[in-house]
C-alpha positions in Angstrom: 92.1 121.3 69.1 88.3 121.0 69.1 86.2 118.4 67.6 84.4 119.7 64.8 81.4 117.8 65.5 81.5 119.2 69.2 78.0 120.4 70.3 77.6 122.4 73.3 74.3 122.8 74.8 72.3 123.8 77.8 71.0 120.6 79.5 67.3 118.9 79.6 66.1 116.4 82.2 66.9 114.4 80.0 70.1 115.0 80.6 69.4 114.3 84.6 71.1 111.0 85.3 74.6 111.4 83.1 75.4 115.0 85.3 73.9 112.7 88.5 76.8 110.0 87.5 79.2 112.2 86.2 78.9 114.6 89.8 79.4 111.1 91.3 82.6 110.4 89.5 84.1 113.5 89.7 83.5 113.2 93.6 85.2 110.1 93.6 88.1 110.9 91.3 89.3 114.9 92.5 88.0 114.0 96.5 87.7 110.7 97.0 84.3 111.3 98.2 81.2 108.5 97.5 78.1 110.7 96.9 74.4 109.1 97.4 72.6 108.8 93.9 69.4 109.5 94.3 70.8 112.8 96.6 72.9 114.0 93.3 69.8 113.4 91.3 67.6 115.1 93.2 69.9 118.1 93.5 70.3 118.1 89.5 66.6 118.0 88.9 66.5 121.2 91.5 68.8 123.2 89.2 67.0 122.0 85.9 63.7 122.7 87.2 64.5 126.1 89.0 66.5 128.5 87.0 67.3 130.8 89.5 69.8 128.0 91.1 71.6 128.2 87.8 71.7 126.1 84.9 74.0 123.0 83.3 76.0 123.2 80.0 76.8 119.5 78.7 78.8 118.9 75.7 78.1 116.3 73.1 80.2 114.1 70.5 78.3 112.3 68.1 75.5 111.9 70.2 77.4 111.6 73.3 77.7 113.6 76.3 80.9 113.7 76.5 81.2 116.6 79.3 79.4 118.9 81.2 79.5 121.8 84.1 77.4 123.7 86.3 76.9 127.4 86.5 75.5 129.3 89.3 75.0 132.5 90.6 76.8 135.0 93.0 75.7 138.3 93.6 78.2 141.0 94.2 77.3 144.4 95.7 80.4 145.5 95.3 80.0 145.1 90.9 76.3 145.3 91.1 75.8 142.4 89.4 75.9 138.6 89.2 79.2 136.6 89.3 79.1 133.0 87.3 80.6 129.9 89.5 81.5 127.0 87.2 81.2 124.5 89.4 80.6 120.0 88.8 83.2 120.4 86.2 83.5 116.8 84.3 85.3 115.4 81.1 85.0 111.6 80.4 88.7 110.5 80.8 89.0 109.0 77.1 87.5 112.6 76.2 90.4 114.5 78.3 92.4 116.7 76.3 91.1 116.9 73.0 89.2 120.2 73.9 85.9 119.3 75.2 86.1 121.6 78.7 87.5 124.0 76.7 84.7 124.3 74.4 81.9 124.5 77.5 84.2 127.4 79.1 84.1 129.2 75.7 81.0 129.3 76.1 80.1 130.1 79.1 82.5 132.9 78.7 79.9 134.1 75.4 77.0 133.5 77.7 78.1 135.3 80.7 79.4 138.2 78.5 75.9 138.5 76.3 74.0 138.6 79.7 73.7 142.2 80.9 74.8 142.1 84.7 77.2 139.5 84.7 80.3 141.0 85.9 83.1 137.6 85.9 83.3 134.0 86.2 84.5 131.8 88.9 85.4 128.6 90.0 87.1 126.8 92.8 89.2 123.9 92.0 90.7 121.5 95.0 94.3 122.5 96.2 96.2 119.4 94.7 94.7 119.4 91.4 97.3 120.9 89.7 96.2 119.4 86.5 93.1 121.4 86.0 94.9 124.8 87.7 97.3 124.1 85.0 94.0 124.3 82.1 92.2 127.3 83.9 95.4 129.0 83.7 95.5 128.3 80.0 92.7 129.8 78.9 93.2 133.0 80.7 91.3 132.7 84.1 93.9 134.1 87.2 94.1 132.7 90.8 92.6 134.4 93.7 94.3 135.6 97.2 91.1 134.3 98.2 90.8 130.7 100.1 87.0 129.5 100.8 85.9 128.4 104.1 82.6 126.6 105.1 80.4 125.2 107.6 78.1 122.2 106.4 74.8 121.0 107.6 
C-alpha cells in the first residue's frame, strides 16, 4: 500500500549528497563494495547537471527522502528509440515494503511511456538478490536470456 503523503519527484542538487550516501549504501549492502564519497558525488552532480546522462527520481515522506533511483539512457537501433535503465535503486530499510520503490517505478513507467521514443525500461539487479527479483517480478517487469559482461577502467 502506498503512503498517501508519498511525493515523487525528479531530483535537485539539492538533493546531491542523500543519492551520494544512499549510492554508497546500496554498494555496501547488495555488493559489499566501499565507494569513495567525493567520487559518488561527483558522479551525481554529473547526471544532475547534464541531462543527456539521465536524470534521478527521489521519493519523499513528510519531508523525507525516503528513496530514490537513477534513469539513464540506451539507444536501440533495433526499436529506433531510447531504452530507460533504472539503475542506483535505494529504499531506506525502515521504508522497505510499505510501497515507496513501487511508487518511483510507477512513475518512471508514466514518464517513459509520455516520452515519444522510449521503447521499454530496464534494469539489472545482482544475481543473489532474490529479494528485489522477487519485487520487479511483481510489478510486471520479465527476466532477460540476457547476462551483462564488462570491462572497467
Amino acid at each position: 500500500m502506498l503512503p498517501t503523503e508519498l511525493i515523487v519527484n525528479k531530483a535537485i542538487t539539492n538533493d546531491a549528497q542523500i543519492l551520494a550516501q544512499f549510492n554508497i549504501a546500496m554498494a555496501r549492502e547488495t555488493e559489499d563494495l566501499k565507494l569513495d564519497l567525493p567520487t559518488v558525488l561527483a558522479g551525481v552532480h554529473g547526471v544532475l547537471e547534464e541531462s543527456a546522462h539521465g536524470f534521478y527520481l527521489v521519493a519523499h515522506l513528510a519531508g523525507e527522502v525516503v528513496g530514490a533511483l537513477l534513469i539513464t539512457y540506451e539507444w536501440s537501433d533495433w526499436r529506433n528509440g531510447r531504452l530507460w535503465w533504472i539503475q542506483s535503486v535505494y529504499v531506506l530499510p525502515q521504508r522497505r515494503s510499505q510501497g515507496v520503490f513501487r511508487a518511483l517505478y510507477q512513475h518512471v513507467n508514466e514518464l517513459a511511456q509520455q516520452t515519444p521514443d522510449t521503447r521499454g525500461i530496464r534494469l539489472y539487479v545482482e544475481k543473489d538478490n532474490h529479494t528485489a527479483q522477487a519485487v520487479y517480478q511483481n510489478l510486471g517487469m520479465s527476466q532477460t536470456a540476457y547476462r551483462v559482461f564488462e570491462t572497467t577502467f
